[in-house]
Steps between C-alpha positions, in 0.01 A plus 500: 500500500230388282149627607143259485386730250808418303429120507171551374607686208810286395213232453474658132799600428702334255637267773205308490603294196718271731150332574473321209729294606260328766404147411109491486440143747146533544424149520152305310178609613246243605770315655530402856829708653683294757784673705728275641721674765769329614833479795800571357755312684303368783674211588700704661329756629273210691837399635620800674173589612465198634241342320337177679575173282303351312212762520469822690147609588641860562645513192192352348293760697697766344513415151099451498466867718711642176239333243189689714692843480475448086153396494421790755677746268407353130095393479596360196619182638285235505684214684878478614631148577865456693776242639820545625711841396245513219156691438267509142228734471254469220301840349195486326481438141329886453820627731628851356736565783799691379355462102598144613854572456722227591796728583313711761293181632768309644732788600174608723392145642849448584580807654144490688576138620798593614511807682130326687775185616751780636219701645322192686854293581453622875145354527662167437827473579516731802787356630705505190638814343516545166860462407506590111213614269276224336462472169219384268472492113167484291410354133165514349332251260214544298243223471276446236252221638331408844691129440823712461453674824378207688816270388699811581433492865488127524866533394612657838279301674651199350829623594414609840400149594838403280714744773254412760604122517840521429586756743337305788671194389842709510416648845404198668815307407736781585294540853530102543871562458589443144742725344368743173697318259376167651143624447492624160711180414190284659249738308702535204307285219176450694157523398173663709435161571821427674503826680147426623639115630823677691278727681268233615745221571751699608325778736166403507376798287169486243588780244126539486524612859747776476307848511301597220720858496834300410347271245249690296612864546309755555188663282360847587163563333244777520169452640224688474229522771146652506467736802177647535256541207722672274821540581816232384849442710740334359794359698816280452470141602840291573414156426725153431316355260602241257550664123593228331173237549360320182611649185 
């Protein structure tokens, strides 16, 4: 049986050498640190959950719950943004989190993210037992630049809107009967443009009309707010703003 005490004192001992082998992946200072956490295999686990096609608000609901439990937790975080299986969370250029260590960053966000979809899975799906463990993976980026940053999250904006209009393309033709081989064959090749013409001609649907939430994603920011004479609370605002605008 080995003892506390015994841990404690095999810290020096001439075991300890085997820590030189740890990679040092502190990552740049004065950078912006985005954590990007990620479903792993979520196609399917949207399918025998029983995901609704082409966007689930639940699911949604979920995912954006998970995002407040890491800016409750880490203070550090300035602004998360998320769509689909997918959420980013940017720290502040100062950040010294974990010595900004890469390793422990993501293995935290990721575990945080998802033990917080386990823990709240109930509150959404109540109907719906969970019927195998989810799974979500993490990568972090550093950032030199506000332009970097900003182009950053107008790149999963830009592909939200991507998934946004294909997907409801897909749907609607499978609803209307086609088969899923017929419908990627019809959207196989096809521009926005074309998407944008089969929704309207073909179901009377203005892409521009579809809720903000499925198009743009969805940002969590802090704001701050003066209550009395002194004293400053701060609290997480869910918006669906667009990211991308005027570059």
């Amino acid at each position: 049986r080995i003892h506390a005490s015994t841990h404690a004192h095999m810290a020096n001992t001439r075991f300890q050498y085997v820590r030189k082998f740890e990679i040092d992946d502190a990552l740049l200072p004065n950078c912006w640190l985005v954590v990007r956490v990620d479903g792993r295999g979520f196609t399917r686990f949207c399918d025998q959950h029983g995901y609704k096609k082409p966007n689930d608000d639940r699911g949604l609901s979920l995912m954006t719950r998970c995002a407040e439990t890491v800016l409750e937790d880490f203070g550090e975080v300035v602004l998360a943004y998320g769509q689909s299986d997918e959420f980013s969370f940017v720290l502040c250029r100062e950040t010294k989190v974990f010595s900004r260590r890469a390793s422990k960053l993501v293995s935290v966000f990721a575990s945080l993210f998802t033990s917080a979809f386990v823990f709240s899975w109930s509150s959404f799906f109540p109907e719906t037992p969970l019927l195998y463990p989810p799974v979500f993976d993490a990568r972090i980026v550093a950032y030199p630049t506000d332009r970097n940053l900003r182009d950053y999250l107008s790149w999963r904006q830009a592909d939200c809107h991507i998934n946004c209009l294909y997907n409801t393309c897909f749907w609607k033709l499978v609803e209307s009967g086609v088969s899923p081989t017929d419908a990627e064959a019809t959207l196989r090749g096809t521009v926005a443009s074309d998407k944008n013409e089969l929704l309207f001609s073909r179901f009377g649907i203005n892409y521009n009309d579809l809720p903000p939430l499925h198009r743009r994603g969805t940002l969590l920011v802090r704001e701050r707010r003066q209550d009395g004479d002194t004293r400053v609370r701060t609290s997480i605002q869910v918006c669906h703003e667009d990211v991308i605008g005027p570059h």
